[in-house]
Gaussian input, Z-matrix of N, CA and C with variables (Angstrom, degrees):
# hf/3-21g

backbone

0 1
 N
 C     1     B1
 C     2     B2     1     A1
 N     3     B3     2     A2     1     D1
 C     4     B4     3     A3     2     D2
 C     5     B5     4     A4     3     D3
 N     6     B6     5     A5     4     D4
 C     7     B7     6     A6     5     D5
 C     8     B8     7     A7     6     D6
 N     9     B9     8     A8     7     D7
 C    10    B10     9     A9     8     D8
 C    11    B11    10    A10     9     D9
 N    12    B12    11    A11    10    D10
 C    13    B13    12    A12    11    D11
 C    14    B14    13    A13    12    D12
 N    15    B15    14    A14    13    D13
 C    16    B16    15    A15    14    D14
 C    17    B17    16    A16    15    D15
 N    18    B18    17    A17    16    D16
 C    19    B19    18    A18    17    D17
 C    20    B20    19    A19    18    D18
 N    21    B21    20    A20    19    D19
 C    22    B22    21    A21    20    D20
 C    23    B23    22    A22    21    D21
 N    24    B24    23    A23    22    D22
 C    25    B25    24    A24    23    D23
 C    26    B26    25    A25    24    D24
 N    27    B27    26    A26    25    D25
 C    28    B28    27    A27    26    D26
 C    29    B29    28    A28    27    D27
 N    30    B30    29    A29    28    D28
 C    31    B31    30    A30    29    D29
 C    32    B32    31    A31    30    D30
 N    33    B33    32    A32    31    D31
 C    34    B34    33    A33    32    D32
 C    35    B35    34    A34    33    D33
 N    36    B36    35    A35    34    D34
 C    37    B37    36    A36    35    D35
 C    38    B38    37    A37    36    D36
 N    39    B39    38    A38    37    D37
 C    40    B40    39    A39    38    D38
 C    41    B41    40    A40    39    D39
 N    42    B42    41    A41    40    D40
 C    43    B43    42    A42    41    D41
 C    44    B44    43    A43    42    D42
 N    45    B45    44    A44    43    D43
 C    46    B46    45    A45    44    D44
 C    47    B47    46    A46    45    D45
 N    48    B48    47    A47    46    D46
 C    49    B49    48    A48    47    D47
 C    50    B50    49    A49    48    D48
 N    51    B51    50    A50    49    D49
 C    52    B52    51    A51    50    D50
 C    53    B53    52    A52    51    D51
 N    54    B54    53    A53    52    D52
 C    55    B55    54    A54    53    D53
 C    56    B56    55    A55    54    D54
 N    57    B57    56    A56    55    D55
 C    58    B58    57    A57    56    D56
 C    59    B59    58    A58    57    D57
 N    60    B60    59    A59    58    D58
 C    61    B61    60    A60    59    D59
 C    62    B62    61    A61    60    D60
 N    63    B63    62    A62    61    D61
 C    64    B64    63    A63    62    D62
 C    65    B65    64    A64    63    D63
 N    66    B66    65    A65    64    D64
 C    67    B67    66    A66    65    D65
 C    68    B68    67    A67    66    D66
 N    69    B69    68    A68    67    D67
 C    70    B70    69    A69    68    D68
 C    71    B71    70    A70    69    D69
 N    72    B72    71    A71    70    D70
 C    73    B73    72    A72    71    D71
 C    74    B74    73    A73    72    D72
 N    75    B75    74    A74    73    D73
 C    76    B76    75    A75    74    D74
 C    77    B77    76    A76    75    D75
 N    78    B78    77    A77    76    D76
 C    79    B79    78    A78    77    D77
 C    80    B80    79    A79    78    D78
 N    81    B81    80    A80    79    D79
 C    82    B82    81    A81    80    D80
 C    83    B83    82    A82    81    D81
 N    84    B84    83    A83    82    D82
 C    85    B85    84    A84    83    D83
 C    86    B86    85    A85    84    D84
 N    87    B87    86    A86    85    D85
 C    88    B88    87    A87    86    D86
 C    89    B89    88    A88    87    D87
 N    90    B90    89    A89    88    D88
 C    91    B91    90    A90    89    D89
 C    92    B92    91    A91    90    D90
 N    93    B93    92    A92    91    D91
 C    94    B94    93    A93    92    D92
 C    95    B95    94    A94    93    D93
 N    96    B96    95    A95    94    D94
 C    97    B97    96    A96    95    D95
 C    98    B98    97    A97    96    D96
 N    99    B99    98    A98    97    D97
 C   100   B100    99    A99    98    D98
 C   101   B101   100   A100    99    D99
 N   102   B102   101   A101   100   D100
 C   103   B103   102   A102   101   D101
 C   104   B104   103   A103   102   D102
 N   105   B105   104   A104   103   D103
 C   106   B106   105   A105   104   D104
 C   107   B107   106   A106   105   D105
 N   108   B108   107   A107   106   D106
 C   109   B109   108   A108   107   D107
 C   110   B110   109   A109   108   D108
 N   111   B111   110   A110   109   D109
 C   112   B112   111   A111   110   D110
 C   113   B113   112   A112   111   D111
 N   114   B114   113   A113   112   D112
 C   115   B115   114   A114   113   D113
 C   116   B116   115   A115   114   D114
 N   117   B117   116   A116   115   D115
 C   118   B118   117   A117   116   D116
 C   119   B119   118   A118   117   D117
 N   120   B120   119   A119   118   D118
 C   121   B121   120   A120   119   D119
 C   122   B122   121   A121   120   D120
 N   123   B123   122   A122   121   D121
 C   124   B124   123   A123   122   D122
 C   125   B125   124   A124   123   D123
 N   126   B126   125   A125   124   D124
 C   127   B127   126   A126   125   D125
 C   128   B128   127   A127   126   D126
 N   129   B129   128   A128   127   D127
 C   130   B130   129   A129   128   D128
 C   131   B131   130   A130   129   D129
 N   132   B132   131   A131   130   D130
 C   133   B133   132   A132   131   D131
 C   134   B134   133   A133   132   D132
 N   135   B135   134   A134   133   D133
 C   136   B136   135   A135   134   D134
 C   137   B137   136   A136   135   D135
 N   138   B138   137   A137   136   D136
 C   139   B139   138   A138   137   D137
 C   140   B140   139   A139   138   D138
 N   141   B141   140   A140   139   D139
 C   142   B142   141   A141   140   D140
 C   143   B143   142   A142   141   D141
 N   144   B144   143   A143   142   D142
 C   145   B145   144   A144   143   D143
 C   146   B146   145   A145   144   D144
 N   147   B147   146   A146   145   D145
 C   148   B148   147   A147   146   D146
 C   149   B149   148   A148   147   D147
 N   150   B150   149   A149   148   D148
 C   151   B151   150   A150   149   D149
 C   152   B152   151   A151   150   D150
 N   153   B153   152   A152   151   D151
 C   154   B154   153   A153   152   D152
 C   155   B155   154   A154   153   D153
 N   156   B156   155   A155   154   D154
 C   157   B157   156   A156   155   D155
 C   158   B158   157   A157   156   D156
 N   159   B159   158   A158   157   D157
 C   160   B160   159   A159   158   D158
 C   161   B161   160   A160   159   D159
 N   162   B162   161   A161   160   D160
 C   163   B163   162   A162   161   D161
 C   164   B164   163   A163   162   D162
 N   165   B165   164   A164   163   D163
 C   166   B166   165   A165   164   D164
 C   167   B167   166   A166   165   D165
 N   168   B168   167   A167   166   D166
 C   169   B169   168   A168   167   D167
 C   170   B170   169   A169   168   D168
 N   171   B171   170   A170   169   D169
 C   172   B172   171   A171   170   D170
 C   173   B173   172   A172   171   D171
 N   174   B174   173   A173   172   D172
 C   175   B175   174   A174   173   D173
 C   176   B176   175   A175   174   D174
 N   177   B177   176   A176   175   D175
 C   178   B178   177   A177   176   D176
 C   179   B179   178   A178   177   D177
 N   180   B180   179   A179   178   D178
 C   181   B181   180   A180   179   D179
 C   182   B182   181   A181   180   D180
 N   183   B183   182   A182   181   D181
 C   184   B184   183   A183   182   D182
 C   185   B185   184   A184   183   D183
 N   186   B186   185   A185   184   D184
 C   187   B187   186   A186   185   D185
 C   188   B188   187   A187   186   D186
 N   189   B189   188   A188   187   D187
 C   190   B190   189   A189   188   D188
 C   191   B191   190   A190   189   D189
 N   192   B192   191   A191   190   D190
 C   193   B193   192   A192   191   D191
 C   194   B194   193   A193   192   D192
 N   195   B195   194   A194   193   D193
 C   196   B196   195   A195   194   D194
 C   197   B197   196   A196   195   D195
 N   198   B198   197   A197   196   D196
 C   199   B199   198   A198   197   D197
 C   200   B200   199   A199   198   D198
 N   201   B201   200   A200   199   D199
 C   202   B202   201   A201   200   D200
 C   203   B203   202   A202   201   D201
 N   204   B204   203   A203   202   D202
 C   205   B205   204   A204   203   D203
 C   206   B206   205   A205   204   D204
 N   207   B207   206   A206   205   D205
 C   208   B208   207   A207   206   D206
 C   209   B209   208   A208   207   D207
 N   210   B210   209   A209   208   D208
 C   211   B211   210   A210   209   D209
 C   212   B212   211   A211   210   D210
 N   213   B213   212   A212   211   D211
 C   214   B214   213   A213   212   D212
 C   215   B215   214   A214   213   D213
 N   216   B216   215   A215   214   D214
 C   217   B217   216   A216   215   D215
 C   218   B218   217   A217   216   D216
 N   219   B219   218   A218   217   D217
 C   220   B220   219   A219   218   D218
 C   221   B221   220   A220   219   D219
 N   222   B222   221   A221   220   D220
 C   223   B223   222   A222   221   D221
 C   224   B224   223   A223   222   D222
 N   225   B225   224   A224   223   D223
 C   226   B226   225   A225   224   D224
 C   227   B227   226   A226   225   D225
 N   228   B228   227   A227   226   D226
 C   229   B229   228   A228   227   D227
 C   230   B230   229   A229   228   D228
 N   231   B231   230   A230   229   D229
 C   232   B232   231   A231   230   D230
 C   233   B233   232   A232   231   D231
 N   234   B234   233   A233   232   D232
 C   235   B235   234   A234   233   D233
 C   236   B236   235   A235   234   D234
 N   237   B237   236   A236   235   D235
 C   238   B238   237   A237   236   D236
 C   239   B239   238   A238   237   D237
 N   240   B240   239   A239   238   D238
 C   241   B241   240   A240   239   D239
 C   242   B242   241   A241   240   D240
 N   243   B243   242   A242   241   D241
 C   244   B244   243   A243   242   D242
 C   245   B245   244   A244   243   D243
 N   246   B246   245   A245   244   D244
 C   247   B247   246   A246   245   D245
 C   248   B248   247   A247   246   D246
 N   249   B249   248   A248   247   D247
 C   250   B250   249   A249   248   D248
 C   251   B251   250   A250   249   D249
 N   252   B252   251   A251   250   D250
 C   253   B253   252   A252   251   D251
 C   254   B254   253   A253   252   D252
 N   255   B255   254   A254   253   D253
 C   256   B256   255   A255   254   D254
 C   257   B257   256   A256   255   D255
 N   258   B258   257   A257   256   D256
 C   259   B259   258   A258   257   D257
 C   260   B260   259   A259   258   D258
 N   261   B261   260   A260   259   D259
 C   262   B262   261   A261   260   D260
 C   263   B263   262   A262   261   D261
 N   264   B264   263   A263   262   D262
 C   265   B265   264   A264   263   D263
 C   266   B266   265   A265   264   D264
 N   267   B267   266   A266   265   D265
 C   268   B268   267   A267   266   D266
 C   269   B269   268   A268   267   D267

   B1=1.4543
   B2=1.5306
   B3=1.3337
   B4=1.2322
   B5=1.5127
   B6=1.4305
   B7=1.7239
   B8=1.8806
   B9=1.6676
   B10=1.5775
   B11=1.1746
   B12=1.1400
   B13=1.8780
   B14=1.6272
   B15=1.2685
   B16=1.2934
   B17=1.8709
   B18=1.3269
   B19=2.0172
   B20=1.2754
   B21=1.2372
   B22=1.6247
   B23=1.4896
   B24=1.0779
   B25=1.6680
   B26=1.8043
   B27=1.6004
   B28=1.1116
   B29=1.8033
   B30=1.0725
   B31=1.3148
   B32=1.5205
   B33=0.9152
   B34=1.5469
   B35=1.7324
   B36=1.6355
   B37=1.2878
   B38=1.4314
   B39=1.1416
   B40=1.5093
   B41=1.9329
   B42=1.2680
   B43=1.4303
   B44=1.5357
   B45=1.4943
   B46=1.3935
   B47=1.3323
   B48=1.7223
   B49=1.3417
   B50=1.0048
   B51=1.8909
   B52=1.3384
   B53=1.4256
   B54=1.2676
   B55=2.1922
   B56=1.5615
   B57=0.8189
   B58=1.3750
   B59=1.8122
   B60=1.7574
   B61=1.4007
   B62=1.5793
   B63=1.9357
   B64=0.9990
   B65=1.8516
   B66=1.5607
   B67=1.5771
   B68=1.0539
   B69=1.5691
   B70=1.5844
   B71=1.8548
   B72=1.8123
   B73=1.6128
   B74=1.4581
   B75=1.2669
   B76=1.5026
   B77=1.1536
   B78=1.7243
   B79=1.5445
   B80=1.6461
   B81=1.2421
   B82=1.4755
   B83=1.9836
   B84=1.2885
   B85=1.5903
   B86=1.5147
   B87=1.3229
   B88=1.6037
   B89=1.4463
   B90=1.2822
   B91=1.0463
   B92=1.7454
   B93=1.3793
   B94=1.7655
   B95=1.1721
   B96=1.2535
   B97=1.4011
   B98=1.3882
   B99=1.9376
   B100=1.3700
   B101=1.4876
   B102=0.9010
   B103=1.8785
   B104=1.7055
   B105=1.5574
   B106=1.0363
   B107=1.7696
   B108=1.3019
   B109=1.5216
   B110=1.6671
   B111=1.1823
   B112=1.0317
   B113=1.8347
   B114=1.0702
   B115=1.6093
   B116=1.8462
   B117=1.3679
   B118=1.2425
   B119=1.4593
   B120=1.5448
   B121=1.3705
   B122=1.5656
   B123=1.5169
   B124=1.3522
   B125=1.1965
   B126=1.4559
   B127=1.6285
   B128=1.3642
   B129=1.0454
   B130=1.7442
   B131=1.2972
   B132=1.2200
   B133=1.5306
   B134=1.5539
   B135=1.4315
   B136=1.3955
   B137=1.7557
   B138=1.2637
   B139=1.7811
   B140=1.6736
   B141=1.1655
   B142=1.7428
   B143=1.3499
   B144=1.6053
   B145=1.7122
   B146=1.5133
   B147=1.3330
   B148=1.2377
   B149=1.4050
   B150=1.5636
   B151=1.4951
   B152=1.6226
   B153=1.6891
   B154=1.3795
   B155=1.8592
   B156=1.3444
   B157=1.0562
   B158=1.5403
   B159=1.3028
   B160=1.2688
   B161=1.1538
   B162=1.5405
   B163=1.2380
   B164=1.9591
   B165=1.8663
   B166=1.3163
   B167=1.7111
   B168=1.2679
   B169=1.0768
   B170=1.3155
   B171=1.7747
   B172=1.5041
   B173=1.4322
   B174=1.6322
   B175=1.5007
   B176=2.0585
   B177=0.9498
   B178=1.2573
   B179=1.7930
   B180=1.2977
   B181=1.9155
   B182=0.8642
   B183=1.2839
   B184=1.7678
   B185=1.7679
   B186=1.3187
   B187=1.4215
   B188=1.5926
   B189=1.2603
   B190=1.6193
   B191=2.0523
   B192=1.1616
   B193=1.1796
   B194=1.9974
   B195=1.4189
   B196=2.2992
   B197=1.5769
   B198=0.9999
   B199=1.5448
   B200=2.0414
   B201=0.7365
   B202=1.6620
   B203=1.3897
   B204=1.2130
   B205=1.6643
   B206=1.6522
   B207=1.4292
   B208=2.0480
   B209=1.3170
   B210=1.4103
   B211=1.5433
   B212=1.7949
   B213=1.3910
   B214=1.6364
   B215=1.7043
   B216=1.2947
   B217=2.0573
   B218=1.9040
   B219=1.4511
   B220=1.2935
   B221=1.4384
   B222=1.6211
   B223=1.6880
   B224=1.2751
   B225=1.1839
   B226=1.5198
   B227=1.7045
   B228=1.5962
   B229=1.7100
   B230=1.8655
   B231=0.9242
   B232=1.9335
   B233=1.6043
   B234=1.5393
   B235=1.4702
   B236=1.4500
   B237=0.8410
   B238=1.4969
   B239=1.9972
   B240=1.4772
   B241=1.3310
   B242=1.3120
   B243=1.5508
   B244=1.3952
   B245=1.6417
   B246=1.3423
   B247=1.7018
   B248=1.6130
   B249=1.8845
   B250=1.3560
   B251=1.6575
   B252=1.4465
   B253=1.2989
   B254=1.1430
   B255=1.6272
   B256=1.2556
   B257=1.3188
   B258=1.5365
   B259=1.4608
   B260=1.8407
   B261=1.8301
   B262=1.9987
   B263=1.2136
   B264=1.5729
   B265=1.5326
   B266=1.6954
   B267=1.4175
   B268=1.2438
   B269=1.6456
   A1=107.80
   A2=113.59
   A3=105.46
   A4=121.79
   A5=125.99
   A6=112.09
   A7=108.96
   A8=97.38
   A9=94.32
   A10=99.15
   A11=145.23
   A12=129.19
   A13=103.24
   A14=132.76
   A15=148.94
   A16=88.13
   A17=108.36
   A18=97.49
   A19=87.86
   A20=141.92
   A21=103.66
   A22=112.02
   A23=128.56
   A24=125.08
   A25=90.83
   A26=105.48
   A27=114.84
   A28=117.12
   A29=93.72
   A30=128.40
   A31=103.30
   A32=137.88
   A33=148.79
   A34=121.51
   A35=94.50
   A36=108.58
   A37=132.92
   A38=110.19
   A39=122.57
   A40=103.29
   A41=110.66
   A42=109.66
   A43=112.97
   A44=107.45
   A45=110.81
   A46=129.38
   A47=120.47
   A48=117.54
   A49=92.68
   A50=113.54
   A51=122.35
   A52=135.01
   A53=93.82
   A54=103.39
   A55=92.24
   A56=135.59
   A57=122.50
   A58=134.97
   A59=93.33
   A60=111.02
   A61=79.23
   A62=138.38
   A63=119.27
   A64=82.94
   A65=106.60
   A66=98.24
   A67=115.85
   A68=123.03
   A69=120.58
   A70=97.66
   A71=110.12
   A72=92.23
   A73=93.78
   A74=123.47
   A75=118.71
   A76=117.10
   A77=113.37
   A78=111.25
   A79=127.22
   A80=97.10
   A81=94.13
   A82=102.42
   A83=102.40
   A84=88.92
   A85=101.50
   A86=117.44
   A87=131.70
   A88=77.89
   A89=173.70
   A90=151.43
   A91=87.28
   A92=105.55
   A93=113.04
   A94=105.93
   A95=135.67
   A96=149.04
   A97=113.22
   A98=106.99
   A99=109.76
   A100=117.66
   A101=97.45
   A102=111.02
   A103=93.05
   A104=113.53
   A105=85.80
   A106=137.57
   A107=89.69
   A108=107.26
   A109=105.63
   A110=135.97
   A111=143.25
   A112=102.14
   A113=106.54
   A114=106.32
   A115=102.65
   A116=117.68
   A117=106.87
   A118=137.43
   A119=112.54
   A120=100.90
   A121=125.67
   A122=153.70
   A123=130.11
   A124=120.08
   A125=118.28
   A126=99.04
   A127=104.61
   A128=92.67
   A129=119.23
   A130=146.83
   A131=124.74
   A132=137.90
   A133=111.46
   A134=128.90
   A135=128.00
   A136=102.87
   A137=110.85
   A138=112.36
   A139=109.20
   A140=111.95
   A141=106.92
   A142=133.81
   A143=114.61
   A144=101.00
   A145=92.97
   A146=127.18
   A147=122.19
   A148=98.52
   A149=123.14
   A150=130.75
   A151=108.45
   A152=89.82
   A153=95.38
   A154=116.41
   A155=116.81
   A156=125.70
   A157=96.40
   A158=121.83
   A159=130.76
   A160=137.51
   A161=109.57
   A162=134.74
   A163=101.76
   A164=101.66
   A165=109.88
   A166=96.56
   A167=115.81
   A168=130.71
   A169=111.92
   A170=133.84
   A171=122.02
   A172=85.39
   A173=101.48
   A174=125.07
   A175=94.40
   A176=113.23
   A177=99.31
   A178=109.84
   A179=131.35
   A180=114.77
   A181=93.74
   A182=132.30
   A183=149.03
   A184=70.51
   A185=113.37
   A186=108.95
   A187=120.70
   A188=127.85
   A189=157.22
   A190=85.18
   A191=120.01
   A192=115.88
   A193=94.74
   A194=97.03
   A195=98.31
   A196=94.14
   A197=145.29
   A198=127.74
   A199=107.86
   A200=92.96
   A201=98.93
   A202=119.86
   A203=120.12
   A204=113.26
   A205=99.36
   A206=95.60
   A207=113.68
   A208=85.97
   A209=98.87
   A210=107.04
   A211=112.62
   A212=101.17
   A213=110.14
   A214=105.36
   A215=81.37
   A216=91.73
   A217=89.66
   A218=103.15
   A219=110.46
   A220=93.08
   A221=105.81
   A222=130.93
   A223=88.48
   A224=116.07
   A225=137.09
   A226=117.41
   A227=84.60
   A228=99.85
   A229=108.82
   A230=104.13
   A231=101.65
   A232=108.20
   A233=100.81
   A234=134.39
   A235=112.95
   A236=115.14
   A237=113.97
   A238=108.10
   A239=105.34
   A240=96.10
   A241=118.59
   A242=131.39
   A243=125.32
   A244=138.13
   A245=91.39
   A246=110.45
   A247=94.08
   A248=127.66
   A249=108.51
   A250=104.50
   A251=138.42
   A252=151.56
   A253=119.54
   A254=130.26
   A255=138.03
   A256=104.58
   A257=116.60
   A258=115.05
   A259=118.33
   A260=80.25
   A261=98.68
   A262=107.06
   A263=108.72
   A264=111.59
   A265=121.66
   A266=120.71
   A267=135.97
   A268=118.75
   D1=130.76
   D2=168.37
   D3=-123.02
   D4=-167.89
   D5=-149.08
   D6=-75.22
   D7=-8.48
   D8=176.75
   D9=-102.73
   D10=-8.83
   D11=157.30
   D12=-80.17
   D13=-33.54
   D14=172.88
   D15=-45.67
   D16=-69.16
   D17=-164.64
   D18=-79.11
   D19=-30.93
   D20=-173.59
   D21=-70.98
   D22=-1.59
   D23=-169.70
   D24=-87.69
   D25=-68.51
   D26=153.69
   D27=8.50
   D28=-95.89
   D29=-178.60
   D30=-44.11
   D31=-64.58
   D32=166.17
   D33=-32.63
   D34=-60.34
   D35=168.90
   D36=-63.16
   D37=-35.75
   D38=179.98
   D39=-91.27
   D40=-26.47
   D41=-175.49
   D42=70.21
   D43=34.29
   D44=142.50
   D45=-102.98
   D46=-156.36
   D47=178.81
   D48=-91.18
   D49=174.92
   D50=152.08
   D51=-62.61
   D52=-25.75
   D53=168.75
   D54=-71.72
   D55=-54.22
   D56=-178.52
   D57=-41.92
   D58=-40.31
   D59=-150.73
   D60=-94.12
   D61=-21.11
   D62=-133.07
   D63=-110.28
   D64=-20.03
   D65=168.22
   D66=-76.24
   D67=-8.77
   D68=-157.57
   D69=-99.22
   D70=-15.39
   D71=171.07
   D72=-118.97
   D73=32.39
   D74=149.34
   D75=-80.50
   D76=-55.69
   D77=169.11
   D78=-56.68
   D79=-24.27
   D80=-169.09
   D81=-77.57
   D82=-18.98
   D83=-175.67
   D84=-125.17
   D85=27.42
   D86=152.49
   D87=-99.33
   D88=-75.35
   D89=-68.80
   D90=-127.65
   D91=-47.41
   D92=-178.25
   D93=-66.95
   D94=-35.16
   D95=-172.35
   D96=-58.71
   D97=-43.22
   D98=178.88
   D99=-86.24
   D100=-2.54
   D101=-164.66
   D102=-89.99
   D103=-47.25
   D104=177.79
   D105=-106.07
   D106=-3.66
   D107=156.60
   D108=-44.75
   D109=-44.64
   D110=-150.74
   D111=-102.48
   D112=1.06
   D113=170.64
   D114=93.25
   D115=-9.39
   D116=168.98
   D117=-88.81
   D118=171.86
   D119=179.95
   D120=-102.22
   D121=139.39
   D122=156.64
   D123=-82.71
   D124=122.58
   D125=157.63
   D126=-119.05
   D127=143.52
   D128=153.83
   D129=-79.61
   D130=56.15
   D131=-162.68
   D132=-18.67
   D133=111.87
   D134=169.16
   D135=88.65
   D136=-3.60
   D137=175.90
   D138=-128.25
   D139=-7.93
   D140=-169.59
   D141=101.10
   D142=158.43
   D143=-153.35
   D144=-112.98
   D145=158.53
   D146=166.23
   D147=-111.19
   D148=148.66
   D149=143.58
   D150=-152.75
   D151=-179.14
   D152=173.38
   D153=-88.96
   D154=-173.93
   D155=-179.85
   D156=-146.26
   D157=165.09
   D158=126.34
   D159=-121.61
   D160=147.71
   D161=-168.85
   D162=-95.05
   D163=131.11
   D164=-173.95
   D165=-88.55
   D166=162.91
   D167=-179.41
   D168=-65.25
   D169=143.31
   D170=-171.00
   D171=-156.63
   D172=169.54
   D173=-174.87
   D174=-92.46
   D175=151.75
   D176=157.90
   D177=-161.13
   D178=-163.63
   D179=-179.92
   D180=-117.00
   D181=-160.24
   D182=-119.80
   D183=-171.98
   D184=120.51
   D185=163.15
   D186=-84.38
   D187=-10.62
   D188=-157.35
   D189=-85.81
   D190=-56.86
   D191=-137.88
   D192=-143.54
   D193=-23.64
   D194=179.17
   D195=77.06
   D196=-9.96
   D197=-172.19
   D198=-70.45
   D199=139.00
   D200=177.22
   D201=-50.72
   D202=129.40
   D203=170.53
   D204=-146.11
   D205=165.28
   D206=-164.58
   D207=-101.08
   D208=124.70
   D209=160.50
   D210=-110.69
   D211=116.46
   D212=-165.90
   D213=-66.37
   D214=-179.76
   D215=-168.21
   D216=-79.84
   D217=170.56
   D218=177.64
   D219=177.20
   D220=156.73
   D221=173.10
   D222=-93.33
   D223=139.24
   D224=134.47
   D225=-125.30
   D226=175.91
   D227=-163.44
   D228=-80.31
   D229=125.10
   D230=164.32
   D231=-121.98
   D232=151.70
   D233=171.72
   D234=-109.27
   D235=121.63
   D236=170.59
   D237=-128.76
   D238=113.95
   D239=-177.73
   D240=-70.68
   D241=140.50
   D242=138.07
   D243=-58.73
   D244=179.09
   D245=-140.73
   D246=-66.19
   D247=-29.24
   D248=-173.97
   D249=-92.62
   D250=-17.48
   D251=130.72
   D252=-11.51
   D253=-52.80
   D254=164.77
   D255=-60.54
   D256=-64.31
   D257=-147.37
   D258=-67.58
   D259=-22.33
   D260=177.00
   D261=-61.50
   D262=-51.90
   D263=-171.30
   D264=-77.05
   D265=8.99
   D266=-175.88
   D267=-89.92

């Protein structure tokens, strides 16, 4: 599924339009975006939490050529599903 079958379901279910449904999962994942830019976490009770992590700095190769290169530290994004998320998708 992707974010334009995503608002038309949207859209269906709630019995709005699609301009409607398509600002309503813009904000919601501009909304995660800022939360975690900002060092915070979302969770979603019964769907899963988002946060960041960081990643420590490591050696790793150049697959093109095997020579060694430093791969620096960095935050990235994690998902971790909850418990009714699992059990739906089981």
């Amino acid at each position: 599924m992707n974010k334009k079958d995503l608002v038309g379901k949207i859209a269906q279910k709630a019995d709005i339009t699609k301009a409607l449904a398509t600002k309503c999962v813009d904000s919601l994942v501009g909304c995660i975006q800022e939360a975690l830019a900002k060092g915070d976490g979302v969770q979603l009770v019964g769907f899963g939490t988002f946060q960041t992590v960081k990643k420590a700095a490591r050696a790793g190769r150049n697959p093109q050529n095997g020579k060694a290169i430093k791969i620096p530290a960095r935050t990235v994004p994690k998902f971790k599903a909850g418990k009714t998320l699992k059990d739906a998708v089981q």
